[in-house]
C-alpha positions in Angstrom: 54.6 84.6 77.7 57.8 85.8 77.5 61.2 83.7 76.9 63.9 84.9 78.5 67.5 84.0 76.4 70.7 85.9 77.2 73.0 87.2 73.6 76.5 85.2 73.7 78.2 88.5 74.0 76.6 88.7 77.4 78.0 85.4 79.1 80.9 85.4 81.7 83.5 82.9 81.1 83.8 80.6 83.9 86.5 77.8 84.8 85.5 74.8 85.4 85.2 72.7 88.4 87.2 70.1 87.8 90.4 71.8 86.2 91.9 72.1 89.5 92.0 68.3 89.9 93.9 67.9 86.8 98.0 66.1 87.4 100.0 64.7 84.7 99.8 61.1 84.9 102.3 59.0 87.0 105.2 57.6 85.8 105.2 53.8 84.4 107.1 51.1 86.1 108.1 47.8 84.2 105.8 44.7 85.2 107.6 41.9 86.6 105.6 39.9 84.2 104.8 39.9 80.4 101.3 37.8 80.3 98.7 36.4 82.3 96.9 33.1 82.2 94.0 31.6 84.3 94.5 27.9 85.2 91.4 26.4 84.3 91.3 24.1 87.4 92.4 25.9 90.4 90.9 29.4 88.3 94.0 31.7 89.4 96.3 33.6 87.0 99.3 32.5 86.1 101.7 35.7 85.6 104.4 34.5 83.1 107.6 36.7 82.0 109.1 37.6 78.8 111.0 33.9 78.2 107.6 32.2 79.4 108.6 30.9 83.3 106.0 31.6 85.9 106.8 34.8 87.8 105.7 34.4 91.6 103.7 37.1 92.5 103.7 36.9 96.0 100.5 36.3 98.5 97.7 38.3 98.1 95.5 38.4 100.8 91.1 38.3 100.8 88.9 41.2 101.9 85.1 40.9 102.5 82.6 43.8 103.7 79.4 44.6 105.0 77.2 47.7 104.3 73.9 49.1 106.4 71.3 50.9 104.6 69.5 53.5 107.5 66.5 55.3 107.5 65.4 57.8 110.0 62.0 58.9 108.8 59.4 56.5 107.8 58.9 57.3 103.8 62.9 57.4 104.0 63.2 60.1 101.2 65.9 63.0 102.1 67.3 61.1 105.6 68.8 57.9 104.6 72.5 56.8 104.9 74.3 53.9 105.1 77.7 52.7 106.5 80.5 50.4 105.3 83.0 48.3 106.7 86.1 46.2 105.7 88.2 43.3 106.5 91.2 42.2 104.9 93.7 39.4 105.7 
């Protein structure tokens, strides 16, 4: 039985995949707000600025989904799928 191994003289340099995908970062912006509480009844955060006033920060809205598994053979190995949905307010 042979093993078949390749000198490291031999191997082609390749780029990787990814490289490509590479960007500097994006610039930073300055919070409206310094810290961030939770209010222990009502369980929301409570943004707070540099002199310690509450910063309002504005009405978020909720978002629920749904997601559907599919097979289309019955041992469901290679042919399954599913599909995804959102709703936001």
């Amino acid at each position: 039985m042979h093993a078949s191994t390749t000198p490291a003289d031999d191997l082609t340099p390749v780029r990787p995949w990814g490289i490509g995908r590479l960007a500097p970062y994006p610039t930073t912006v300055k919070l409206p707000y310094a810290s961030v509480t939770i209010d222990p009844t009502t369980q929301i955060g409570i943004f707070r600025d540099h002199h310690g006033e509450v910063v309002d920060m504005g009405k978020h809205g909720t978002s629920s989904g749904t997601e559907t598994a599919t097979a289309t053979n019955l041992d469901s190995q290679p042919d399954q799928g599913h599909d995804q949905d959102s709703q936001q307010d």
